[in-house]
C-alpha positions as CSV (number, residue, x, y, z in Angstrom):
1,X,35.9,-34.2,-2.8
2,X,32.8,-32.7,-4.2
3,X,32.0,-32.7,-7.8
4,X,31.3,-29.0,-8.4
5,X,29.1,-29.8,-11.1
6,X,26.0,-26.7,-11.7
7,X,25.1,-24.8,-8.9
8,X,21.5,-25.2,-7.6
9,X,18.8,-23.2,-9.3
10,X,18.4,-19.8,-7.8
11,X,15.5,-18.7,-5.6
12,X,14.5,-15.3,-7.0
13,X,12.4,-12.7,-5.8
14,X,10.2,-11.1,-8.9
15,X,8.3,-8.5,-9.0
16,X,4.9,-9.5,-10.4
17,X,0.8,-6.8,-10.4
18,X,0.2,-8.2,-6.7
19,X,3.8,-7.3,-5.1
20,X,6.8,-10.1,-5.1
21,X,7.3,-13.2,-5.2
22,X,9.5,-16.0,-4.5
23,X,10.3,-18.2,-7.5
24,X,12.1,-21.7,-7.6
25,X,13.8,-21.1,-11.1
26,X,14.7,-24.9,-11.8
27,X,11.1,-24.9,-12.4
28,X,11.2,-22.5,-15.4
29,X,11.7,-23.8,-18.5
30,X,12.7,-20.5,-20.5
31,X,12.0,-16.6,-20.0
32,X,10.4,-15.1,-22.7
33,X,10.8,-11.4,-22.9
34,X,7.6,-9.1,-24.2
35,X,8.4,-5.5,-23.5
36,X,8.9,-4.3,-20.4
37,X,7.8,-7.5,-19.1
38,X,9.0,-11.7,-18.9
39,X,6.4,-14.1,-18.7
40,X,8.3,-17.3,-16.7
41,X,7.2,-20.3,-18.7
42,X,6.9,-23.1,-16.3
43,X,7.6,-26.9,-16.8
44,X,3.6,-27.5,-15.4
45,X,2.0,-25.6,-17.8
46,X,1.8,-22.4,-16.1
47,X,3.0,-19.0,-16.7
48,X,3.6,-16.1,-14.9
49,X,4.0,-12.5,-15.9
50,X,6.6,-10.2,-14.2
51,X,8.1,-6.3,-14.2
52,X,11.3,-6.7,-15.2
53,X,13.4,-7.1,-18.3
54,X,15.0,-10.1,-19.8
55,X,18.6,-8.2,-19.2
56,X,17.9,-7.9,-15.2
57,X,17.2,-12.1,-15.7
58,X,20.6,-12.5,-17.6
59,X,22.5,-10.7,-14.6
60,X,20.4,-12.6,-12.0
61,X,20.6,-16.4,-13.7
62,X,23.7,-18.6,-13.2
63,X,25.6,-20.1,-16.4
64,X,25.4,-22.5,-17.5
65,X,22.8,-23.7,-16.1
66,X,20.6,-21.0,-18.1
67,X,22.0,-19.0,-21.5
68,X,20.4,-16.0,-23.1
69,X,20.1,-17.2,-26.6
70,X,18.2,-14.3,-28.3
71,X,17.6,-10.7,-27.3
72,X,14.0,-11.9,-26.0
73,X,14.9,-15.2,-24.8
74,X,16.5,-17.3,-21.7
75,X,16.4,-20.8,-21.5
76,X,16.9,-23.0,-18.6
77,X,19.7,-25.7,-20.5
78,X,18.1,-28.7,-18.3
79,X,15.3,-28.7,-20.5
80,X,16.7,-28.6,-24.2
81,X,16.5,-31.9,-25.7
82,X,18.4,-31.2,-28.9
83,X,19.7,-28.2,-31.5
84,X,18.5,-27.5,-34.5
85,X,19.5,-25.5,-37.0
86,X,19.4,-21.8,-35.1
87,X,16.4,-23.0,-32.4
88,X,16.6,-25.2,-29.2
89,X,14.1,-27.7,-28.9
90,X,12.9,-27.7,-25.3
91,X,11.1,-30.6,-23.4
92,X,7.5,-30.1,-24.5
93,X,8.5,-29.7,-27.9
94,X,9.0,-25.9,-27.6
95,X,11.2,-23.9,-30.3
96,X,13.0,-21.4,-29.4
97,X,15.1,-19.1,-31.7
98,X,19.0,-18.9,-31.0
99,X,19.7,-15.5,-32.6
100,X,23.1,-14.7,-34.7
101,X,23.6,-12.4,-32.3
102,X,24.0,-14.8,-29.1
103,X,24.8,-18.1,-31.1
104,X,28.1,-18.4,-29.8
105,X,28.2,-17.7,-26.6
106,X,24.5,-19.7,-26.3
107,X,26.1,-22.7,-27.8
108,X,29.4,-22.7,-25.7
109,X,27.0,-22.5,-22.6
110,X,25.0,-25.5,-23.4
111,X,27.9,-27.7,-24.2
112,X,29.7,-26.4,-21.2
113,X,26.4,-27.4,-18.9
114,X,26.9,-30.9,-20.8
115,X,30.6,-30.9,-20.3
116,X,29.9,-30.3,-16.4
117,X,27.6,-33.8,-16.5
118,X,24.5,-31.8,-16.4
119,X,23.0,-32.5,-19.8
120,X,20.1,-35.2,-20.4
C-alpha cells in the first residue's frame, strides 16, 4: 500500500500582462501578495508577477503542503527551515511574518506536513 504522504505540487494556470501561464508550484517558494497582484517568489531567484489575489492562491494550493500564514502571504512548507518567534525562516534565509490572525491554523499545517514525513 501506498504511503499517502503530500500530494504532488499543483500545475496552475496564472494569469500574468502577456496572457497565461502554466506554473510548476513546487518551484515556488512563497506568494507574496501586493494589491491586486502576487508576485510568485521562485526557488532560482526569479519572480513573477500575476493578476490575481492571494485568496484565489489559498483556494487553488493544497494543505499542507502550502499554508497562508498572513493576510499577504503563502508559503510553500517544503522550504521553511525553522520557526521563529511569529516568522518562518525559509531556505535562502527569507522571513516571513506569521500573523496572529493565521498563527494557528499556519502552525497546525506545518507540523501536520512534518507529521505526513514531508518536513526537512
Amino acid at each position: 500500500m501506498k504511503d499517502p504522504g503530500i500530494a504532488p505540487a499543483p500545475v496552475l494556470e496564472v494569469k500574468i500582462d502577456k496572457g497565461n501561464k502554466l506554473i510548476n508550484t513546487a518551484e515556488v517558494i512563497y506568494f507574496g501578495g501586493n494589491g491586486k497582484h502576487v508576485v510568485m517568489h521562485f526557488k532560482d531567484g526569479n519572480e513573477l508577477d500575476t493578476h490575481q489575489l492571494v485568496k484565489w492562491y489559498e483556494e487553488q494550493l493544497p494543505e499542507p503542503m502550502f499554508c497562508r500564514c498572513h493576510d499577504s502571504f503563502i508559503v510553500n512548507c517544503s522550504y521553511i527551515e525553522c520557526i521563529c518567534s511569529n516568522k518562518f525562516i525559509l531556505k535562502g534565509d527569507i522571513y516571513i511574518k506569521i500573523s496572529q490572525k493565521y498563527r494557528d491554523h499556519a502552525l497546525s499545517m506545518y507540523e501536520l506536513y512534518v507529521r505526513l514525513g514531508n518536513g526537512n
